[in-house]
C-alpha positions as CSV (number, residue, x, y, z in Angstrom):
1,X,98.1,59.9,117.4
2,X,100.5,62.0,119.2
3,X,104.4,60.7,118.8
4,X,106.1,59.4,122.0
5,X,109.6,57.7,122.8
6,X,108.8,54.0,122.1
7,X,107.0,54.4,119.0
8,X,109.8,56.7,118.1
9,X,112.5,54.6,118.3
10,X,111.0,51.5,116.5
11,X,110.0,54.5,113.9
12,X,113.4,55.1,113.2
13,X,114.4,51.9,113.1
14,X,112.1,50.3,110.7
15,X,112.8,53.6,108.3
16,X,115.8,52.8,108.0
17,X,115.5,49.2,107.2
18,X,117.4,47.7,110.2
19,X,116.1,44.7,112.3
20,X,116.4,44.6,115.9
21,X,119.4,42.5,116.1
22,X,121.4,44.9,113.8
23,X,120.4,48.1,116.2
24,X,121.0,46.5,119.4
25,X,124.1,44.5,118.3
26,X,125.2,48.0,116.9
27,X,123.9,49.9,120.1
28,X,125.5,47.1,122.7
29,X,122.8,46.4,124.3
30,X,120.2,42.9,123.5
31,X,117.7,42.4,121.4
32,X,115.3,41.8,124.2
33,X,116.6,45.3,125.7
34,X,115.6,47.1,122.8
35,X,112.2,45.1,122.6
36,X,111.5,46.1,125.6
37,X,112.5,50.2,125.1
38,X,110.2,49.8,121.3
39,X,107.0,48.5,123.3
40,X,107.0,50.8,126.1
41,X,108.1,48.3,129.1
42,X,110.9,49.8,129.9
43,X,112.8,52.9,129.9
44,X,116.4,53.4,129.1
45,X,119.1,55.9,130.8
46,X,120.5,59.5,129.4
47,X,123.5,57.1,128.0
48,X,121.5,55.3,125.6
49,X,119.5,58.1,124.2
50,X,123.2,60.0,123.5
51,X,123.9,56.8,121.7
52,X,120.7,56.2,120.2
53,X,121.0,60.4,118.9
54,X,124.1,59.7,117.7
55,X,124.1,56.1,115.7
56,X,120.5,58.1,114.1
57,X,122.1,61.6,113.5
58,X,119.1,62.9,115.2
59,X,118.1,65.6,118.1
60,X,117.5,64.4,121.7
61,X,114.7,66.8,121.5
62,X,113.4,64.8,118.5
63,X,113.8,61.2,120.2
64,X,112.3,62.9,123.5
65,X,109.5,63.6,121.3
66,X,109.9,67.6,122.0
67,X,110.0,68.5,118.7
68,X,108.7,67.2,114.9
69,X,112.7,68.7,113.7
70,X,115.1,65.2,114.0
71,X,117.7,67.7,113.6
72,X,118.7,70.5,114.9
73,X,116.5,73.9,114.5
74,X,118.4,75.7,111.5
75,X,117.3,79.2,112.9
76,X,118.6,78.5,116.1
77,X,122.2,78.1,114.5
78,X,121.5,80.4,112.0
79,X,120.8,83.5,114.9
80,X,123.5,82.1,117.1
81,X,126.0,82.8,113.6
82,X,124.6,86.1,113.2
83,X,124.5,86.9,116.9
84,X,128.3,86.0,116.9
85,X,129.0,88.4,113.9
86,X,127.7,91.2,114.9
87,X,129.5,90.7,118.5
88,X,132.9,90.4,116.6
89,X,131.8,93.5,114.9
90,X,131.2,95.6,117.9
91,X,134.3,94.4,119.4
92,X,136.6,95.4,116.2
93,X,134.8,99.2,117.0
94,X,135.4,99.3,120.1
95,X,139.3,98.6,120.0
96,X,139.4,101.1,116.9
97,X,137.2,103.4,119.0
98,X,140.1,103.0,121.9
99,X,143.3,102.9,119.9
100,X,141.5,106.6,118.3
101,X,141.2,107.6,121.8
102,X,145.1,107.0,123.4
103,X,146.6,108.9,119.8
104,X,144.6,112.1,121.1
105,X,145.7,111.9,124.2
């Protein structure tokens, strides 16, 4: 059965051990609210799923159901680092590269 928002966020709920009331007390919305969300009746707003994202410690792209990660993709951050390295690299060249150039002139 393929994963999808509702099922999703009574998932993480009930792994976690919390009842309804805790969540949506915690979340400031009701009971009902989140009832609602956890079966599928209703849909809820970009604010609540930043909330939701947050009080888990998940992705978006996880609750969105785009993605099996709940956090975020380690290589992603991992290339960004590297990517970021070698930029500070290139730069530390290229200002040796210049200050080498103005003493022979």
């Amino acid at each position: 059965m393929e994963r999808n928002f509702a099922q999703t966020l009574s998932d993480l709920r009930k792994s976690r051990g919390y009842s309804q009331r805790k969540v949506a007390r915690d979340l400031g919305i009701s009971q009902a609210l989140l009832s609602h969300y956890e079966n599928g009746f209703r849909e809820p707003g970009i604010e609540f799923i930043c909330r939701v994202c947050d009080y888990y410690n998940i992705s978006a792209d996880y609750l969105l159901c785009r993605t099996e990660n709940s956090v975020a993709n380690d290589s992603v951050i991992n290339a960004s680092t590297a990517f970021l390295t070698e930029m500070k690299t290139l730069v530390n060249k290229a200002e040796d590269a210049l200050i080498e150039f103005k003493n022979k002139k």
